[in-house]
FIDO-683955 format. One line per 2 residues: number of its first residue (from 0); their letters; for each residue y, z, x of C-alpha. Coordinates in Angstrom, 3 decimals. Layout:
REM FIDO-683955
NUM	A	Y/Z/X | ...
REM end
This chain:
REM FIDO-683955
0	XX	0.000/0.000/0.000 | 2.111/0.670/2.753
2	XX	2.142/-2.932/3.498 | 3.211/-4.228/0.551
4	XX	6.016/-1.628/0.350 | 7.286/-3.334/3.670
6	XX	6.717/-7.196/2.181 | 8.295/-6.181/-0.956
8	XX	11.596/-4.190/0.271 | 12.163/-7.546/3.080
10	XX	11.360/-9.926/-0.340 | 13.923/-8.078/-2.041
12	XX	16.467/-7.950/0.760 | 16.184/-12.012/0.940
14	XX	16.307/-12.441/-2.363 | 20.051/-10.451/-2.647
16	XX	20.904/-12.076/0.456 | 20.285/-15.423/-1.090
18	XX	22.354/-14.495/-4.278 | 24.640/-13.078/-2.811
20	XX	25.829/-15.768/-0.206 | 25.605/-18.396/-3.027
22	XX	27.933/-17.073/-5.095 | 31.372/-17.586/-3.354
24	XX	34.265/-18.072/-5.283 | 35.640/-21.277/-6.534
26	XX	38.491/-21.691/-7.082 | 39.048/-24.090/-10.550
28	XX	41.308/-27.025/-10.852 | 43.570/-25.847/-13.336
30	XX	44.411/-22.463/-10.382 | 44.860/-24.929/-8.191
32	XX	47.195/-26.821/-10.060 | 48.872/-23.940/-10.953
34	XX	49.825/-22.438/-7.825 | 50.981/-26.051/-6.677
36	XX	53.472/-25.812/-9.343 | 54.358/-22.149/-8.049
38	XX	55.067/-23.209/-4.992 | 57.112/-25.978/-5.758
40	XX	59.385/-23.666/-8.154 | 59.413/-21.102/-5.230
42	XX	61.083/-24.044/-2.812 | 63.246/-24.789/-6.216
44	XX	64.192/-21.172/-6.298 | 64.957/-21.017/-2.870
46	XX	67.036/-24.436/-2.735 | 68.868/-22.417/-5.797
48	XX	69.754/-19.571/-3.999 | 71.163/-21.435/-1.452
50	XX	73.414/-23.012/-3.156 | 74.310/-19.818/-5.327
52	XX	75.113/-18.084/-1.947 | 77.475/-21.049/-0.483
54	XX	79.019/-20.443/-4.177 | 79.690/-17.646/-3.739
56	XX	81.230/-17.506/-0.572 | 83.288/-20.541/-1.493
58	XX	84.605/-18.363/-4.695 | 85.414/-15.298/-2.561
60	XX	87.481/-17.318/-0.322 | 89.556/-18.834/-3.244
62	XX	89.898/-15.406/-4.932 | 91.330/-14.077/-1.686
64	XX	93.777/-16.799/-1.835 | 94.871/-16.262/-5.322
66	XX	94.692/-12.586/-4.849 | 97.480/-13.195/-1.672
68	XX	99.859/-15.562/-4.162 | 99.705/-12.375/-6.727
70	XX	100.657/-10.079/-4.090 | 103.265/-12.334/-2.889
72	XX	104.732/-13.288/-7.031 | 104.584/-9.742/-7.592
74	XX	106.850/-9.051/-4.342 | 109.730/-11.763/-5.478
76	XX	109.499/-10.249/-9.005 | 109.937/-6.431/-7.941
78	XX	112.877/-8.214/-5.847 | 114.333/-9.561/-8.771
80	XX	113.903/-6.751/-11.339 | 115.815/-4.432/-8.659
82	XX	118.179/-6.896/-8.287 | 118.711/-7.226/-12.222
84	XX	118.758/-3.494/-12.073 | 121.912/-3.463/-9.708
86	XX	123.937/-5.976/-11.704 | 126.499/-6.743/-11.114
88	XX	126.442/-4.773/-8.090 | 123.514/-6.472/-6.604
90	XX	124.927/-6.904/-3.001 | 127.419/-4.030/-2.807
92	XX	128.457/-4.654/1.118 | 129.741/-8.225/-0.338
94	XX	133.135/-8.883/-1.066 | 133.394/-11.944/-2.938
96	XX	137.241/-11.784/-2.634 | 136.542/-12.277/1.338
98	XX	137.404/-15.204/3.482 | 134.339/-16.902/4.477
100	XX	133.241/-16.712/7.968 | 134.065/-19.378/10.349
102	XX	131.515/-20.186/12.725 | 132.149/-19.919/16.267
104	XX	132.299/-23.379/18.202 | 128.906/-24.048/19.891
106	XX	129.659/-23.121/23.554 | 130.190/-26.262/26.263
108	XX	127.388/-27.231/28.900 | 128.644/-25.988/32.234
110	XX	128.028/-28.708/34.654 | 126.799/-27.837/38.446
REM end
């Protein structure tokens, strides 16, 4: 008996062996197809972002832009409101009633 123990047990470990290396998975036409079509929205995706970032950075540029020609309107107006505040004193070192300036004659090349 103690034979056929031994002939049965290396029978038995052939016979999983056997099933066991034949069934390997297979991966099915329709997966296949499927993960083609993943990939291809991935590189889509990426291509996307991309773009999106250059966007982006294109926006933030222009925003700065505008953001500086705020600043700068909102300087001339608070120039002009205080101005308007000060009517009709807006300038009070000038004397309109003064004789204008007359500028000084340019100054002659002094030959050597």
């Amino acid at each position: 008996m103690n034979k056929w123990n031994g002939a049965m047990v290396a029978i038995a470990t052939m016979s999983t062996a056997l099933v066991l290396t034949s069934c390997t998975c297979k991966i099915k036409d329709e997966q296949l197809a499927q993960i083609r079509q993943l990939r291809t929205d991935e590189k889509q995706l990426a291509v996307d972002i991309q773009k999106s970032e250059s966007d982006r950075s294109r926006i933030q540029g222009e925003l700065s832009s505008r953001q500086g020609e705020v600043r700068n309107c909102n300087q001339r107006l608070s120039f002009v409101q205080d101005k308007k505040a000060k009517w009709p004193n807006v300038w009070p070192d000038w004397d309109p009633n003064a004789p204008e300036p007359t500028p000084e004659p340019a100054p002659t090349p002094k030959k050597k």
